[in-house]
N, CA, C and O atoms as a MOPAC input file, in Angstrom:
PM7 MOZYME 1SCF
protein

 N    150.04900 1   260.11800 1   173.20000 1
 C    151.07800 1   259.26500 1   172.64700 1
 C    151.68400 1   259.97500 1   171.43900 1
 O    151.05200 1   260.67400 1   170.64700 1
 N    153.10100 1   259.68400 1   171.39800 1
 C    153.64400 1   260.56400 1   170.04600 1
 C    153.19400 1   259.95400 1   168.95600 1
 O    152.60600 1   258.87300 1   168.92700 1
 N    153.61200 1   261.00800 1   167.57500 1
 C    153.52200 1   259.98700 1   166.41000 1
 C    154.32700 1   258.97600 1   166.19100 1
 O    153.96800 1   257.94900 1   165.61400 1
 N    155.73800 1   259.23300 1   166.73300 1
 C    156.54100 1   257.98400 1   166.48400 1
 C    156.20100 1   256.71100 1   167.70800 1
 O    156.62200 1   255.61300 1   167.34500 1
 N    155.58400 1   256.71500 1   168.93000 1
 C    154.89200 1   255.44800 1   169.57900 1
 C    153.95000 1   254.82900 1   168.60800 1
 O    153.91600 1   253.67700 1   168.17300 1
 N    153.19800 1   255.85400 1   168.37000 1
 C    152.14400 1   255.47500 1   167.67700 1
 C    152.45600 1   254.56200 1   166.42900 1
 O    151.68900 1   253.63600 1   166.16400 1
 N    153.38600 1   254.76700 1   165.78800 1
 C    153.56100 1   254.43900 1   164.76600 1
 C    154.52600 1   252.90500 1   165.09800 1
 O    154.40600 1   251.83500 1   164.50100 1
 N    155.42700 1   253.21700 1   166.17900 1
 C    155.78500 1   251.19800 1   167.02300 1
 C    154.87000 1   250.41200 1   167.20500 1
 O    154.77200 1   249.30200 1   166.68300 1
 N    153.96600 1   251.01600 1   168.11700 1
 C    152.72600 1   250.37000 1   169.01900 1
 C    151.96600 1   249.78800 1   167.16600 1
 O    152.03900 1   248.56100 1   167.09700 1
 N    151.27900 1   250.47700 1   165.72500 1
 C    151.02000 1   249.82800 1   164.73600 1
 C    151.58000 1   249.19100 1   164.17500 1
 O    151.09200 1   248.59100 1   163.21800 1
 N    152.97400 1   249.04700 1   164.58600 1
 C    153.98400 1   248.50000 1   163.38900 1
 C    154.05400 1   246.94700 1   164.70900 1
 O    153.76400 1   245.91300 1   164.10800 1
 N    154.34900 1   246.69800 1   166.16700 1
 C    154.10300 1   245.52800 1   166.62700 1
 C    153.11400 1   245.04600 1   166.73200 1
 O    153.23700 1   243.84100 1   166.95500 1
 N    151.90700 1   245.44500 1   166.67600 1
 C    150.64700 1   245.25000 1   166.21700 1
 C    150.42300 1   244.26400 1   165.25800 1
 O    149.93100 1   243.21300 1   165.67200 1
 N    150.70800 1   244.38000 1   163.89500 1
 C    151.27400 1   244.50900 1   162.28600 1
 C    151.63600 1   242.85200 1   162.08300 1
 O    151.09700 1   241.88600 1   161.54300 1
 N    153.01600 1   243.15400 1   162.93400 1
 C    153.28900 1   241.76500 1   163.34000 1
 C    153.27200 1   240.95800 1   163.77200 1
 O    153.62800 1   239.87500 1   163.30900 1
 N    152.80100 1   241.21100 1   164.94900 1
 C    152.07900 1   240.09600 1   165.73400 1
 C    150.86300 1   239.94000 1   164.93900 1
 O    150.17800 1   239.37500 1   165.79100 1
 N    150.05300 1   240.04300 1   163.84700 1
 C    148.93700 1   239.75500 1   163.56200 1
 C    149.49100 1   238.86000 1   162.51400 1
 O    148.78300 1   237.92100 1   162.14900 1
 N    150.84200 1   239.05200 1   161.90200 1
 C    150.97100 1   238.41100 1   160.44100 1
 C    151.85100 1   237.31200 1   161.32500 1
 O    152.51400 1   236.57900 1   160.59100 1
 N    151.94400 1   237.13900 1   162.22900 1
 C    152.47000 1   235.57000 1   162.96400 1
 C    150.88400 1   235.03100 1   163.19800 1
 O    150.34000 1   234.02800 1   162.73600 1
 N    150.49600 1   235.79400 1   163.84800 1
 C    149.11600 1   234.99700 1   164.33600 1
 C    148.78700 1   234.02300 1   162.83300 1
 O    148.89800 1   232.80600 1   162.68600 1
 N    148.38700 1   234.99700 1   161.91500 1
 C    147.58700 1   234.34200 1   160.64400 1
 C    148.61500 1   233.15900 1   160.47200 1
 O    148.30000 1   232.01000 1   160.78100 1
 N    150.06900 1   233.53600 1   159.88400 1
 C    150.88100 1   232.50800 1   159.28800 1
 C    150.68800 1   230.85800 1   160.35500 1
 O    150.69700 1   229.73600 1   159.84700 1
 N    150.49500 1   231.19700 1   162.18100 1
 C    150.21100 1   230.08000 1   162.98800 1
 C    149.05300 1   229.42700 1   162.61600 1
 O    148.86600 1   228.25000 1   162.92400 1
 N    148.10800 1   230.20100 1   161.86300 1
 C    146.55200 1   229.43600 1   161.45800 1
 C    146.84500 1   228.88200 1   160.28900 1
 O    146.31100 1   227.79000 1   160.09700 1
 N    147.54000 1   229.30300 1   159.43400 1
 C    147.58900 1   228.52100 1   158.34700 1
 C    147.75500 1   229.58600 1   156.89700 1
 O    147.95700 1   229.16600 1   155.75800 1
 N    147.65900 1   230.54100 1   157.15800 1
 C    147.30700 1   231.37200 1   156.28200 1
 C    148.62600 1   231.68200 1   155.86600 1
 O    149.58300 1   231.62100 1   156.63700 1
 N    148.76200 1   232.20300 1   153.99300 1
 C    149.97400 1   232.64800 1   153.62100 1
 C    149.67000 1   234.31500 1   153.76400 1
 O    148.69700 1   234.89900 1   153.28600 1
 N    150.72300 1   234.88700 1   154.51900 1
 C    150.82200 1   236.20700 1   153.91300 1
 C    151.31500 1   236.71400 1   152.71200 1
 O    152.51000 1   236.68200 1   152.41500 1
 N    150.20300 1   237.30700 1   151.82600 1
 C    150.47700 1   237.78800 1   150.35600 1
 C    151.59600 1   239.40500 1   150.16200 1
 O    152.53400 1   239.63500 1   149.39900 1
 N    150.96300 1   240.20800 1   151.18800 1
 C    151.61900 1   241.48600 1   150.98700 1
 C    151.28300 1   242.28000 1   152.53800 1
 O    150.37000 1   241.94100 1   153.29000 1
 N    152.01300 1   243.12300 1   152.72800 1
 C    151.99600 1   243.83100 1   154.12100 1
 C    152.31200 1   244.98900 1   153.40200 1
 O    153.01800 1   245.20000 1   152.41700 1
 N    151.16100 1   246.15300 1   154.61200 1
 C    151.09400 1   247.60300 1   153.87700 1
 C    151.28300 1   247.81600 1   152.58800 1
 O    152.20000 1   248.54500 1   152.21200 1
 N    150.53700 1   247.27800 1   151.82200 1
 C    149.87700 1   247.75400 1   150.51700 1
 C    149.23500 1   248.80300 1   150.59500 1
 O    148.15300 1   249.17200 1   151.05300 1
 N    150.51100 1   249.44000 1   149.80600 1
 C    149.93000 1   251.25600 1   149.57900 1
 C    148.81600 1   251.49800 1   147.57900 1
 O    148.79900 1   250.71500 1   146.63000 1
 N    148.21000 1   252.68200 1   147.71300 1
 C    148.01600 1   253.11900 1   146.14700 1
 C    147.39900 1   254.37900 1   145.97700 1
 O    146.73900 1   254.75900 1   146.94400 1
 N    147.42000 1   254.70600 1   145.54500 1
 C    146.56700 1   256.66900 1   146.18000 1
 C    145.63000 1   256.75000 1   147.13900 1
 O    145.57600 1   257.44500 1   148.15400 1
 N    144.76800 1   255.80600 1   146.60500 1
 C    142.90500 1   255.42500 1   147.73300 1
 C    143.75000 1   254.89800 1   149.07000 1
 O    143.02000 1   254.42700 1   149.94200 1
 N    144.87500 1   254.90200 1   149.30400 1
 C    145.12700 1   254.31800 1   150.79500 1
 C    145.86000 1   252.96900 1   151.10500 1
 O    146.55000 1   252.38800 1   150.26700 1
 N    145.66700 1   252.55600 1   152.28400 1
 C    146.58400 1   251.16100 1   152.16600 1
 C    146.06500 1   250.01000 1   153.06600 1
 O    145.39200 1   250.25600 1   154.06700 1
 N    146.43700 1   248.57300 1   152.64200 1
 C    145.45700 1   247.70100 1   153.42900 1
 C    146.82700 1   247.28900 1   154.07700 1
 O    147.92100 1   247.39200 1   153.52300 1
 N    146.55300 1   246.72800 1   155.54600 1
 C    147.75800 1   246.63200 1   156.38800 1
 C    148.32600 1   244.80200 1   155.83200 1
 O    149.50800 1   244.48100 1   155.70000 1
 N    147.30200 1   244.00200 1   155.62900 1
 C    147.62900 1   242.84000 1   155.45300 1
 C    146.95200 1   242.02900 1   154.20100 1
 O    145.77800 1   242.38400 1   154.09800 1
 N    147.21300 1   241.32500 1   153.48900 1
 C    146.66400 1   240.75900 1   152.16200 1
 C    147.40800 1   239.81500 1   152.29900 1
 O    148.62400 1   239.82300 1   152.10900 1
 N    146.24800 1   238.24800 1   152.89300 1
 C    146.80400 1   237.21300 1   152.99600 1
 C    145.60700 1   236.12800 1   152.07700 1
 O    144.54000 1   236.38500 1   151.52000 1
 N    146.34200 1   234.93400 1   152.24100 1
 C    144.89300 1   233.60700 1   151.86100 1
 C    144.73400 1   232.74900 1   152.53500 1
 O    145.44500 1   232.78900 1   153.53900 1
 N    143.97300 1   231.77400 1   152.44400 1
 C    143.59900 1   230.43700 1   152.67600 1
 C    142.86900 1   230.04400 1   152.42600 1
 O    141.81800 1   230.44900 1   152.92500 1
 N    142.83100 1   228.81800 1   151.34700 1
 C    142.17600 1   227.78000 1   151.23600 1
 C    141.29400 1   228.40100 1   149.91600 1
 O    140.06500 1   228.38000 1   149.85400 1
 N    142.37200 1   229.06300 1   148.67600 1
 C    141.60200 1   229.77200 1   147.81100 1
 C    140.99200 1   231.38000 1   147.87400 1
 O    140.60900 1   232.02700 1   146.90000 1
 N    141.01500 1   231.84400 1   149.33600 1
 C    140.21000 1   233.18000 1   149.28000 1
 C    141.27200 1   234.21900 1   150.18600 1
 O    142.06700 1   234.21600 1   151.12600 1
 N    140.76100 1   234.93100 1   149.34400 1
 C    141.76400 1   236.34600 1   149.04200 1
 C    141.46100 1   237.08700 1   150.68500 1
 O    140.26800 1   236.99800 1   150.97500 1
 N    141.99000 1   237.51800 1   151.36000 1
 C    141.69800 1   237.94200 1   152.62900 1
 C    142.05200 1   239.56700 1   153.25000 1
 O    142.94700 1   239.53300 1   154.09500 1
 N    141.55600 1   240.82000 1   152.99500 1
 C    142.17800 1   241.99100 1   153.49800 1
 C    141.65800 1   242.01300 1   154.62900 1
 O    140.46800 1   241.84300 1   154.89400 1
 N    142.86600 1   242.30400 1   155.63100 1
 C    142.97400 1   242.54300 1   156.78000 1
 C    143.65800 1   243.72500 1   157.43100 1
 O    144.86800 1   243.92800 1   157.53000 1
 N    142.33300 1   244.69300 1   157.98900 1
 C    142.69200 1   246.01700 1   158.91500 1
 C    143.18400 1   245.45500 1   160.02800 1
 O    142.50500 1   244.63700 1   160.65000 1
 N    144.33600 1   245.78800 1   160.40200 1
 C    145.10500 1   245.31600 1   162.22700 1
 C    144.83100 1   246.98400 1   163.05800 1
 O    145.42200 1   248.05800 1   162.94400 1
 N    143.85600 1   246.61700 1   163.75000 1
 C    144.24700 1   247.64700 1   165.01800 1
 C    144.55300 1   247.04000 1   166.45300 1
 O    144.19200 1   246.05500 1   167.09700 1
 N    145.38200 1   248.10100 1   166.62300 1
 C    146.54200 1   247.65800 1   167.97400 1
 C    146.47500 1   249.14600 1   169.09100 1
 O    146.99000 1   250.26400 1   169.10600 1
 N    145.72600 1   248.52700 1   169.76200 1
 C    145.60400 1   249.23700 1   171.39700 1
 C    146.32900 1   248.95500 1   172.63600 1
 O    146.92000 1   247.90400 1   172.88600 1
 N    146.24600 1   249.87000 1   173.30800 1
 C    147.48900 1   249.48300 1   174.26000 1
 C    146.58600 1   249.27700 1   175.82400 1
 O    145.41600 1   249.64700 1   175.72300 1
 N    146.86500 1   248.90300 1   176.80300 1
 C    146.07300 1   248.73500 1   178.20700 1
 C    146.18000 1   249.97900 1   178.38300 1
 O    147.06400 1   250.75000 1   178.01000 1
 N    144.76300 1   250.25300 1   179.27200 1
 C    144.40000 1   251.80900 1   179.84800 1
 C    143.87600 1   252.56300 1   178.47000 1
 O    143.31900 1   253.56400 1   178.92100 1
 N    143.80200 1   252.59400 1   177.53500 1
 C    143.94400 1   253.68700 1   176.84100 1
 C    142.36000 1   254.00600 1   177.12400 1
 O    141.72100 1   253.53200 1   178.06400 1
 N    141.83900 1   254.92700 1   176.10300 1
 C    140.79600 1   255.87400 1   176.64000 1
 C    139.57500 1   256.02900 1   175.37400 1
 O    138.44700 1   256.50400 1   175.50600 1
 N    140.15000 1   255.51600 1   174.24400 1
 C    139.51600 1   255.43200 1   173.72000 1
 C    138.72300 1   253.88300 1   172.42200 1
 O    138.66000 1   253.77900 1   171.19700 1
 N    138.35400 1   253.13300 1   173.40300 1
 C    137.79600 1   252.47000 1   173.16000 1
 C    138.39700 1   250.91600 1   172.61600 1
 O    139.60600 1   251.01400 1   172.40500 1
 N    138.00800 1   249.88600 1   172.41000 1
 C    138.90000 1   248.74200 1   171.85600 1
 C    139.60400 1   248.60300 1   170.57000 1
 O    139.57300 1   249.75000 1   170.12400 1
 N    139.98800 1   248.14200 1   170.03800 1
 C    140.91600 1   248.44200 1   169.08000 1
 C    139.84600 1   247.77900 1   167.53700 1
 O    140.05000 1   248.18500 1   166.39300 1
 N    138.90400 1   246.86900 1   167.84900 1
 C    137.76500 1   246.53600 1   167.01500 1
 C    136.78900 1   247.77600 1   166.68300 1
 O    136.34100 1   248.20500 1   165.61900 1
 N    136.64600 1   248.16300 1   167.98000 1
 C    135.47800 1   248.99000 1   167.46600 1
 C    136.04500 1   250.52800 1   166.51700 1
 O    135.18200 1   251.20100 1   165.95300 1
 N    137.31500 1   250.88300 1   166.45000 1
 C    137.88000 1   252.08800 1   165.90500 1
 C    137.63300 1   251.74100 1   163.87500 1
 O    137.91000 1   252.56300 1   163.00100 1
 N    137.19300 1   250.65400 1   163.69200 1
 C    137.41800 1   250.02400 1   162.78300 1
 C    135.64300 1   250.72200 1   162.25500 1
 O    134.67600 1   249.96100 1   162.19800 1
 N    135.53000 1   252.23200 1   161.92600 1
 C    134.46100 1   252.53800 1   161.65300 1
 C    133.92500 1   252.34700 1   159.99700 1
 O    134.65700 1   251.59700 1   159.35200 1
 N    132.69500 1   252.95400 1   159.20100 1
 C    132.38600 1   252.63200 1   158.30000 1
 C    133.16900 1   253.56200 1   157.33800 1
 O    133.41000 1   253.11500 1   156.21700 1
 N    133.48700 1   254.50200 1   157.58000 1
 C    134.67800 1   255.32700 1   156.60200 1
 C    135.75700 1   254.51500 1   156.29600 1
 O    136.33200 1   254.62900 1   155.21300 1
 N    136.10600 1   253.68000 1   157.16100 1
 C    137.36300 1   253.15200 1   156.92000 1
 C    137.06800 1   251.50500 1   156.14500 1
 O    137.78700 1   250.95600 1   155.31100 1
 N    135.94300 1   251.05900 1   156.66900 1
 C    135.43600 1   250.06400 1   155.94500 1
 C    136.04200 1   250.65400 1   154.74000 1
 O    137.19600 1   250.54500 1   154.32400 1
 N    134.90700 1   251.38600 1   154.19700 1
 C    134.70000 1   252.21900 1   152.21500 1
 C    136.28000 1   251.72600 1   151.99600 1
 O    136.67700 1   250.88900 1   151.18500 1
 N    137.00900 1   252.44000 1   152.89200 1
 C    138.41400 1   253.06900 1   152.12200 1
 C    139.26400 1   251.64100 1   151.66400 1
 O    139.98300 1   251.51600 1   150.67200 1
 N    138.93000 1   250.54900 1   152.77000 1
 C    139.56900 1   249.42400 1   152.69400 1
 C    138.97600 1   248.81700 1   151.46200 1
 O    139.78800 1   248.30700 1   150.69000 1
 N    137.80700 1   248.77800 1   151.16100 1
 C    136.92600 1   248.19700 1   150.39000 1
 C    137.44400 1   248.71000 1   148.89700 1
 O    137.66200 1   247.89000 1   148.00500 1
 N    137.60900 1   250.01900 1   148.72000 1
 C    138.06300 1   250.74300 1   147.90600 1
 C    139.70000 1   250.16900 1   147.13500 1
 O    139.79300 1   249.77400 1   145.97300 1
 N    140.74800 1   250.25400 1   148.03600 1
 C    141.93200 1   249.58700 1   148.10500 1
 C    141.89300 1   248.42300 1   147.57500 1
 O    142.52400 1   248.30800 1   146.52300 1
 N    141.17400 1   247.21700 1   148.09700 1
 C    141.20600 1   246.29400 1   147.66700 1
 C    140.58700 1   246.22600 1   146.33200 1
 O    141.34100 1   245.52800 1   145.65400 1
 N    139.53000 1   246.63000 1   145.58500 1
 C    139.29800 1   246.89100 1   144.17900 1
 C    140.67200 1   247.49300 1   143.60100 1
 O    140.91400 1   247.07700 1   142.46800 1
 N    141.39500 1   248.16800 1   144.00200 1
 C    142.29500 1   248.56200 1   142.99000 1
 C    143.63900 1   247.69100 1   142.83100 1
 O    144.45100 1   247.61800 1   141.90900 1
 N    143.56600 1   247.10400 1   143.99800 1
 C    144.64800 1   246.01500 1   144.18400 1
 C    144.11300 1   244.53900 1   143.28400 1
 O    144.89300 1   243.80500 1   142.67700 1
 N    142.56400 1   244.32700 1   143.37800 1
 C    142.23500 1   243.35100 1   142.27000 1
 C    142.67700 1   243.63000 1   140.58900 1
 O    143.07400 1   242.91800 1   139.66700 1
 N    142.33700 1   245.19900 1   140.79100 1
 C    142.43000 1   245.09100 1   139.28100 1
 C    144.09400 1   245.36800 1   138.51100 1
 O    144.32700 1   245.13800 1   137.32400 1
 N    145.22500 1   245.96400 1   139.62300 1
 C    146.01000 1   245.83500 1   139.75400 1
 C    147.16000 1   244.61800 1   139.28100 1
 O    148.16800 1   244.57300 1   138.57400 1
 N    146.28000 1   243.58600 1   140.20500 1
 C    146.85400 1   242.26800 1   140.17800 1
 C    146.14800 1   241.53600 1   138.99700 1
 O    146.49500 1   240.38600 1   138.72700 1
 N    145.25800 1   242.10300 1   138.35000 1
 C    144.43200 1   241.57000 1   137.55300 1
 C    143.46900 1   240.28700 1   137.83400 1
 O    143.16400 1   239.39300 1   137.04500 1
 N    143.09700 1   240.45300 1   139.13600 1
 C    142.51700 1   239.14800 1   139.68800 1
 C    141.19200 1   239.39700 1   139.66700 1
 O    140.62800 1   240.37700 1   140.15500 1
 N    140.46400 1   238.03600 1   138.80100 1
 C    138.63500 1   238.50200 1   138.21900 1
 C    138.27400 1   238.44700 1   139.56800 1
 O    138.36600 1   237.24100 1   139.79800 1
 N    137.83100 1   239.12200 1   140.87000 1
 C    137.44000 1   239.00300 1   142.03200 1
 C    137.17200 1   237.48100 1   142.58500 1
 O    136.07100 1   237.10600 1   142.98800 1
 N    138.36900 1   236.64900 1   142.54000 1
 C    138.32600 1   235.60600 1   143.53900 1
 C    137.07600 1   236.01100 1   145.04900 1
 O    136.52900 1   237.01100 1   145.51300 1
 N    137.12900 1   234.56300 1   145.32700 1
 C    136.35100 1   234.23900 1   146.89200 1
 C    137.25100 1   235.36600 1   147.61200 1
 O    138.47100 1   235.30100 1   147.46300 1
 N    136.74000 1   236.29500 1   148.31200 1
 C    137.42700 1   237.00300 1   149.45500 1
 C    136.59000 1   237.35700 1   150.81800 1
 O    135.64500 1   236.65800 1   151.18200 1
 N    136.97600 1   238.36700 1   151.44300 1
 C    136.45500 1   238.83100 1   152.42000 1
 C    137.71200 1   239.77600 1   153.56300 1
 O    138.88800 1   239.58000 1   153.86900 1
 N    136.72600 1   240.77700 1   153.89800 1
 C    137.48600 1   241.36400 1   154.73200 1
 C    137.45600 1   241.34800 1   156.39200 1
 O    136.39800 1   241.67100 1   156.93100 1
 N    138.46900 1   241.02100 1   157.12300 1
 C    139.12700 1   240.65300 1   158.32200 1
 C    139.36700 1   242.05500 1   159.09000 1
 O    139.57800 1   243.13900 1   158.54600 1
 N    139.29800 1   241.82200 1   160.32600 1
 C    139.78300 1   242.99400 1   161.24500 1
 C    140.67200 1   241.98800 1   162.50200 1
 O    140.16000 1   241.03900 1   163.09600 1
 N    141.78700 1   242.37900 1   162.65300 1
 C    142.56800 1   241.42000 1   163.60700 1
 C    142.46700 1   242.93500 1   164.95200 1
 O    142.61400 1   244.15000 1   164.81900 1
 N    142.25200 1   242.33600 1   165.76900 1
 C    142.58200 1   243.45400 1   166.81100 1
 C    143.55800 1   242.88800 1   167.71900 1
 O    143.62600 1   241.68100 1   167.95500 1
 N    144.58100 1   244.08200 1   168.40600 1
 C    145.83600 1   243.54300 1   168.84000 1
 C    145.79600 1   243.80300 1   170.27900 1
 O    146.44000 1   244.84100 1   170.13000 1
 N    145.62400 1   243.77000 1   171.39800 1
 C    145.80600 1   244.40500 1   172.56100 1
 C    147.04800 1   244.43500 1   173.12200 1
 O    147.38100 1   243.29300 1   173.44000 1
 N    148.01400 1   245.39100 1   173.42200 1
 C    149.18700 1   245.03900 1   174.28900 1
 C    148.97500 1   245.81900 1   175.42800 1
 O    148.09400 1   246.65000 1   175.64900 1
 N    150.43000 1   245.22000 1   176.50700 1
 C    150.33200 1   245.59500 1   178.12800 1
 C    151.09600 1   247.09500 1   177.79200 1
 O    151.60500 1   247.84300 1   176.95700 1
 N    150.87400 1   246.95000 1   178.59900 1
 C    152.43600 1   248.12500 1   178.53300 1
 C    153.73700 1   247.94300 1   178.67000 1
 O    154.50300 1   248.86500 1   178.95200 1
 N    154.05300 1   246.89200 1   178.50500 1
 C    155.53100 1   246.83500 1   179.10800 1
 C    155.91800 1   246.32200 1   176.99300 1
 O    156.95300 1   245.75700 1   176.63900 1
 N    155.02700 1   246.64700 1   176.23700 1
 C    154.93500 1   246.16200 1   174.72600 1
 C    154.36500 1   244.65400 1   174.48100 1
 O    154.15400 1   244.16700 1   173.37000 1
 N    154.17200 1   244.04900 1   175.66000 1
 C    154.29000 1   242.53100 1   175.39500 1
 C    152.44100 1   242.30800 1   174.60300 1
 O    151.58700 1   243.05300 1   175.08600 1
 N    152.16600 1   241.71700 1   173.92700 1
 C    150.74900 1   241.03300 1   173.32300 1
 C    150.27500 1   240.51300 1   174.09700 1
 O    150.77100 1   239.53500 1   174.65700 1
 N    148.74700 1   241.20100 1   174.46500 1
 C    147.73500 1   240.41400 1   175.72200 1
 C    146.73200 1   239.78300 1   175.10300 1
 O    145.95700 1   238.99800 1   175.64900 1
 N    146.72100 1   240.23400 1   173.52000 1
 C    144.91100 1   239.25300 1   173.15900 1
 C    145.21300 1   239.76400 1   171.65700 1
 O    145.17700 1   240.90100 1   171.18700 1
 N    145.46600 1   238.75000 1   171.18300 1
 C    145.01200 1   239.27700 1   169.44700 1
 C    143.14800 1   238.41600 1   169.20600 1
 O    142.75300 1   237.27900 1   169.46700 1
 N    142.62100 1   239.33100 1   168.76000 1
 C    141.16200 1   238.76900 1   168.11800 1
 C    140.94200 1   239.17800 1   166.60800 1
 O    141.02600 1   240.28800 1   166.08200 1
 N    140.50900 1   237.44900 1   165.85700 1
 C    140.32600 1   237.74200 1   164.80900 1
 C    139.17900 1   237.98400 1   164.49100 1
 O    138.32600 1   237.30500 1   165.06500 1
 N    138.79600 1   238.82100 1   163.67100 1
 C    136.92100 1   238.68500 1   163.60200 1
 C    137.08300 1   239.10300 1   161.90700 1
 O    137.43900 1   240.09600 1   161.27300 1
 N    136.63700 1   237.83500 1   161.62600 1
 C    136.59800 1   237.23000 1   159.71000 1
 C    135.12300 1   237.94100 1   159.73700 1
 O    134.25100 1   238.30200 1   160.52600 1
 N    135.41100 1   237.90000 1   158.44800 1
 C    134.35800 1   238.42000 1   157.61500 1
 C    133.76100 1   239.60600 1   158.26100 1
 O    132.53700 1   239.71000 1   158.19100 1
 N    134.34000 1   240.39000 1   158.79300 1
 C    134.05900 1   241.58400 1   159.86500 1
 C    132.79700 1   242.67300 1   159.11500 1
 O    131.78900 1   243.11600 1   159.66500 1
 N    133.30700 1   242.91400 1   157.58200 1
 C    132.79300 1   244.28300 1   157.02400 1
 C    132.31700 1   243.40700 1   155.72400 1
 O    131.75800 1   243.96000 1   154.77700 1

């Protein structure tokens, strides 16, 4: 897949995850929050607690594995990392949070076959 698919296929991904949340109830705070340590794709809330959320988005057929499980412990750190700098950033004394992994599946024709949320993932 090119870099520029690659980079559609994350970016409808992206969005279809920040409809999903906004349908549950959740406000979206910020999308792709960048800072040197890296960037968290989604920073939303509900119900008081601060929520970073990694979106991975896989496509049918592909070859390497579900779009949850790519979500390894390096990338945990890095997310984990991000979000400390975005607390202290925002100056927020570490509210209730937790970190989210939304996984996106699409067909191929682009259309969304399964978004799964899995809270409190990492």
């Amino acid at each position: 897949m090119s870099e520029d698919r690659r980079r559609q296929t994350g970016l409808a991904g992206e969005t279809a995850a920040c409809r999903y949340l906004e349908n549950e109830g959740y406000t979206v705070i910020e999308r792709n929050w960048r800072c040197r340590s890296g960037e968290i794709d989604i920073i939303a809330s509900i119900d008081d607690t601060l929520i970073f959320v990694e979106v991975r988005t896989r496509r049918a057929g592909g070859r390497f594995g579900t779009a949850a499980e790519s979500v390894d412990r390096r990338k945990q750190q890095q997310v984990a990392l991000v979000a400390q700098v975005y607390l202290r950033m925002r100056q927020l004394n570490y509210p209730p949070m937790r970190f989210d992994v939304i996984a996106v599946s699409m067909n191929r024709d682009d259309s969304i076959s399964e978004i799964k949320h899995i809270k409190a993932a990492f």
